[in-house]
C-alpha positions in Angstrom: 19.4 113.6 155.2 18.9 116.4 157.4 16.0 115.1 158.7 17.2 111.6 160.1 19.2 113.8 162.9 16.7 116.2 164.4 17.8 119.0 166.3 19.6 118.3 170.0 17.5 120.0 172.6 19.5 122.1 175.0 19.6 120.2 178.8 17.7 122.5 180.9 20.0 123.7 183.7 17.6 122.6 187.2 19.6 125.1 189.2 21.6 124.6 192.0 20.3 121.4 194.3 20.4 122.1 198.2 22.0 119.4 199.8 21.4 119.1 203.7 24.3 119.3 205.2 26.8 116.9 206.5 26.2 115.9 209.9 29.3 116.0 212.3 30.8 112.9 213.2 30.5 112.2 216.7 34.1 111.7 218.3 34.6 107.9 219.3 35.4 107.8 222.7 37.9 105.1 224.5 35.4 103.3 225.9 33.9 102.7 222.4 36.5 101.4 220.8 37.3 98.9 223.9 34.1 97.7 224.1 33.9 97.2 220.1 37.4 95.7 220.0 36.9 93.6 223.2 33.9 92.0 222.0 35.8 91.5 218.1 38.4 89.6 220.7 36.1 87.6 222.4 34.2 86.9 219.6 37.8 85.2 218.0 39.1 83.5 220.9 35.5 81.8 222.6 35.5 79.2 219.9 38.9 77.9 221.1 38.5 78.3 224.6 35.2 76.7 224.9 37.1 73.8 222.9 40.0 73.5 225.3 37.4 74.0 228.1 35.7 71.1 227.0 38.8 68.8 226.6 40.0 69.4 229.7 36.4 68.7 231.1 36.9 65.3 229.3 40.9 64.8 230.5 39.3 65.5 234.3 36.1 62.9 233.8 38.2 60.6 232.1 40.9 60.4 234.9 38.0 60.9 237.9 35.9 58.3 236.8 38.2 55.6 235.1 42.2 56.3 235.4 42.5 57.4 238.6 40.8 53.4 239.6 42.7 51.6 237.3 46.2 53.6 239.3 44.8 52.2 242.2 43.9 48.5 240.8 47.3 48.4 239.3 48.7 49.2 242.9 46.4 46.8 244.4 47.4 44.1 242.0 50.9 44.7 242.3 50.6 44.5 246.4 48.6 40.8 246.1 50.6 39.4 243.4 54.1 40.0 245.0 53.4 37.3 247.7 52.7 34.7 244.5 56.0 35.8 243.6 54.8 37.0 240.1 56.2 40.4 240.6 58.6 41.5 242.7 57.5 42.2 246.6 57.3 45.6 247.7 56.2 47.0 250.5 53.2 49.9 250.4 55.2 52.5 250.4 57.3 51.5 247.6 54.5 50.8 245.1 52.6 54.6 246.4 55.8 56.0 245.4 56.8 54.4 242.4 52.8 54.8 241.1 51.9 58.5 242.8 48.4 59.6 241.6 49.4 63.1 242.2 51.9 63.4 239.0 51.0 64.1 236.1 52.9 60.7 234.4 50.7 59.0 236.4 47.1 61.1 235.4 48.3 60.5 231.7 49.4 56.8 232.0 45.6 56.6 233.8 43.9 58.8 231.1 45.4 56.4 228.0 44.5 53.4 230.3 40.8 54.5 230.5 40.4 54.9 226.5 42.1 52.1 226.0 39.7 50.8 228.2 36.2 52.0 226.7 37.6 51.4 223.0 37.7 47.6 224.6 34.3 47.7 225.7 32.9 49.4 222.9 34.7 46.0 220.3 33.1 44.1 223.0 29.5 45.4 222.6 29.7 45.9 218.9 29.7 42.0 218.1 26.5 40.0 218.9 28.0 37.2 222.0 29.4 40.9 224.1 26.1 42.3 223.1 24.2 39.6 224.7 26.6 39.6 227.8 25.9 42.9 228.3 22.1 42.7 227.9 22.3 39.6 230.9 24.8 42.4 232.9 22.4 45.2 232.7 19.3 43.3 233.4 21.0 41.6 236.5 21.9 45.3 237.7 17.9 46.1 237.2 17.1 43.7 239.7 18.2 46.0 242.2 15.6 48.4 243.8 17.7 51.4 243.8 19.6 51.2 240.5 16.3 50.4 238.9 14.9 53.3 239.8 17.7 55.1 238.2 19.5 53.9 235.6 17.2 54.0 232.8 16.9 57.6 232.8 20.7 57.9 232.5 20.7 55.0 229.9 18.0 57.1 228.0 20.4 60.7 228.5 23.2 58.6 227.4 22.0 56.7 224.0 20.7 60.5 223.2 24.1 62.0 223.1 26.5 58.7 222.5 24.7 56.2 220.7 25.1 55.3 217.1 22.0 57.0 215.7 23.4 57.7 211.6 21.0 54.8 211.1 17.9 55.6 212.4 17.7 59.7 211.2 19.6 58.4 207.7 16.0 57.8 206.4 14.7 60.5 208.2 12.8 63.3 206.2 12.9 66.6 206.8 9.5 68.0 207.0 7.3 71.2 208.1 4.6 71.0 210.0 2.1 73.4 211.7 0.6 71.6 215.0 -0.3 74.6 216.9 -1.4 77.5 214.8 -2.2 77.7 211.1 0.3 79.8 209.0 3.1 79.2 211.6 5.7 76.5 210.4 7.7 74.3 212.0 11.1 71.8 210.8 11.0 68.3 212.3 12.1 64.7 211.6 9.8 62.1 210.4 10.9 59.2 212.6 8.1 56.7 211.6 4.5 55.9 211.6 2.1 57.1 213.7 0.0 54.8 216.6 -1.9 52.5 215.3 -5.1 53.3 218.0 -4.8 57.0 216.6 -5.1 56.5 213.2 -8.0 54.0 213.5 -9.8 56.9 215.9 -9.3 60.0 213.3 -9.3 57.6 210.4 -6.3 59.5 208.9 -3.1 57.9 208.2 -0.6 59.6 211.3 3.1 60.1 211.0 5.5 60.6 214.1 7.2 63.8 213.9 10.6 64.7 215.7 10.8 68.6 216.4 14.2 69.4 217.6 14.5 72.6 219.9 16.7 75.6 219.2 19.7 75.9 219.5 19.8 72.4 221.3 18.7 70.5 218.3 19.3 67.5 220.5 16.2 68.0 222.8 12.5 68.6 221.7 9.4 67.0 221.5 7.9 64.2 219.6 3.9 65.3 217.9 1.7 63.0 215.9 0.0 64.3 213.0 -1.9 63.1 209.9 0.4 62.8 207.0 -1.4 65.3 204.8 -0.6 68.0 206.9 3.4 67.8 206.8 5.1 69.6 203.8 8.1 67.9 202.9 10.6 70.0 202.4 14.1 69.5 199.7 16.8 69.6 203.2 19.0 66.8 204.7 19.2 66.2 208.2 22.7 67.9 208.1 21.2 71.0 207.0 18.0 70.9 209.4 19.9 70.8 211.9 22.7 73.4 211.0 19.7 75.8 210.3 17.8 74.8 213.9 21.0 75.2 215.9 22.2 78.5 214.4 18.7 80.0 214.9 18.2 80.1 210.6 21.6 82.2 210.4 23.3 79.2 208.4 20.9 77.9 206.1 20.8 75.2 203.8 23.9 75.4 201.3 23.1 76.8 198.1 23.6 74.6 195.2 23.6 77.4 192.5 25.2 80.7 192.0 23.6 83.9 193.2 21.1 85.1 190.5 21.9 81.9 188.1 19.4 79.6 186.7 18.3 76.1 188.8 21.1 73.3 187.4 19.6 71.5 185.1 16.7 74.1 184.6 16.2 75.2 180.8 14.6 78.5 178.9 11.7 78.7 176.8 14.0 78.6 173.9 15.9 75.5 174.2 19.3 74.4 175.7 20.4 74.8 172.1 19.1 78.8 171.5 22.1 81.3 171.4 22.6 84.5 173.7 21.1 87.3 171.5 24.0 89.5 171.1 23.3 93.4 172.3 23.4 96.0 169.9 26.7 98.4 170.2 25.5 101.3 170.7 27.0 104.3 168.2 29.2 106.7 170.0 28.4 110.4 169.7 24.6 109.7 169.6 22.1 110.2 172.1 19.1 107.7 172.4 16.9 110.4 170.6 19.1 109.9 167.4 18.6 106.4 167.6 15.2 106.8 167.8 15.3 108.8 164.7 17.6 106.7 162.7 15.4 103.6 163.4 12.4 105.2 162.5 14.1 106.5 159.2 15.1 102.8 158.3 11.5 101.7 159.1 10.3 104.4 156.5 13.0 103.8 153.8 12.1 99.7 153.9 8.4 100.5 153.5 
């Protein structure tokens, strides 16, 4: 049996390794660690201020644009109708004090006033008979030169950002397409066909594409392609957009573990195949007297 366990050969002593050596720390100064904890600061606290910024940009358009008029309607209302005896009469002075625009009762009583007010129009547009009115409103304002000149630009600016568009980008595909050099990619939007004229010309069916801009995903441009140069790609629009508007730092979220299989996904063995089972390995032996021992048991069996 001797010879099933050869010899051990002696480990060869390599000698003493030289290491460079350690390089000295450099000494963090004050300003260092101000800047580096100043920044970690600003870096925690700029998502909430740029959020209370913004609501209090919305409190002051809200109360500019809408309360602070309705204030001065009620005012006005309150001066007319005391003569009709509906409400008591009051002189001016007595209705500026009892509704001053300068407290801030009176900017929050204007402020709930004014959504109140929108939420009203918005019930009104949303059924078909305030739809309608509205369409005979606006196209009586485009009769005048000025505001024609004007307001459909802001009416454009404004459906961009405000209007309802879950609809229209619901069927949307997400899609990569290369309009200006070859091997460079691009994510847009299918948004529908492509014109008519155009694909009679190239004789190539043409899809409209959508390419949102980073990190304002909400402006871009619009191309038209041929449909067999888009590669549709496995996204939602969620994640497109998450992905254009954090410049590719949030990507698409992954649906399987790190390192796992695809769900659903099978090996070449079968769903059904068990995990081979790994061989313990025999304590005390090096892999040179496994060697050994499995050559021995190869020998013995032949």
């Amino acid at each position: 049996m001797a010879f099933l366990y050869p010899r051990r050969k002696q480990a060869v002593n390599p000698g003493p390794t030289n290491f460079p050596p350690d390089l000295p720390r450099r000494p963090t100064s004050f300003a260092d660690d101000f800047r580096r904890f100043f920044v970690r600061g600003l870096a925690a606290l700029m998502p909430t201020l740029i959020t209370l910024w913004l609501l209090v940009k919305v409190w002051e358009f809200l109360w500019e644009a809408l309360g602070r008029h309705i204030i001065f309607s009620i005012r006005f209302l309150w001066l007319k109708l005391g003569g009709w005896w509906i409400v008591p009469d009051e002189p001016p002075g007595y209705i500026r004090r009892v509704l001053p625009s300068e407290s801030l009762s009176m900017q929050v009583l204007g402020v709930v006033l004014a959504i109140v007010l929108v939420y009203l129009v918005g019930v009104l547009v949303g059924n078909f008979i305030g739809r309608q009115f509205w369409r005979l409103g606006e196209m009586a304002v485009m009769r005048v030169p000025l505001v024609r000149a004007i307001y459909p630009a802001v009416k454009q600016v404004t459906d961009l950002f405000l209007a309802d568009r879950a609809g229209a980008f619901a069927g949307s595909r997400v899609v990569a397409v290369q309009h200006r050099a070859q091997s460079l990619w691009t994510i847009g939007l299918v948004t529908g066909g492509g014109l008519r004229a155009l694909s009679e010309a190239t004789g190539d069916e043409m899809v409209t594409v959508f390419v949102p801009s980073t990190p304002t995903a909400f402006s871009g441009y619009v191309v038209v392609v041929p449909r067999r140069a888009v590669v549709e790609l496995p996204l939602t629009v969620e994640d497109a957009m998450r992905l254009l508007v954090s410049g590719g730092v949030l990507g698409p979220q992954a649906k399987q573990k790190l390192g796992g299989p695809p769900a659903g996904d099978e090996t070449e063995a079968g769903p059904s195949a068990a995990p081979q089972r790994p061989q313990a390995a025999t304590p005390g032996r090096t892999d040179v007297d496994r060697i050994a021992v499995t050559g021995a048991d190869s020998g013995v069996r032949r």
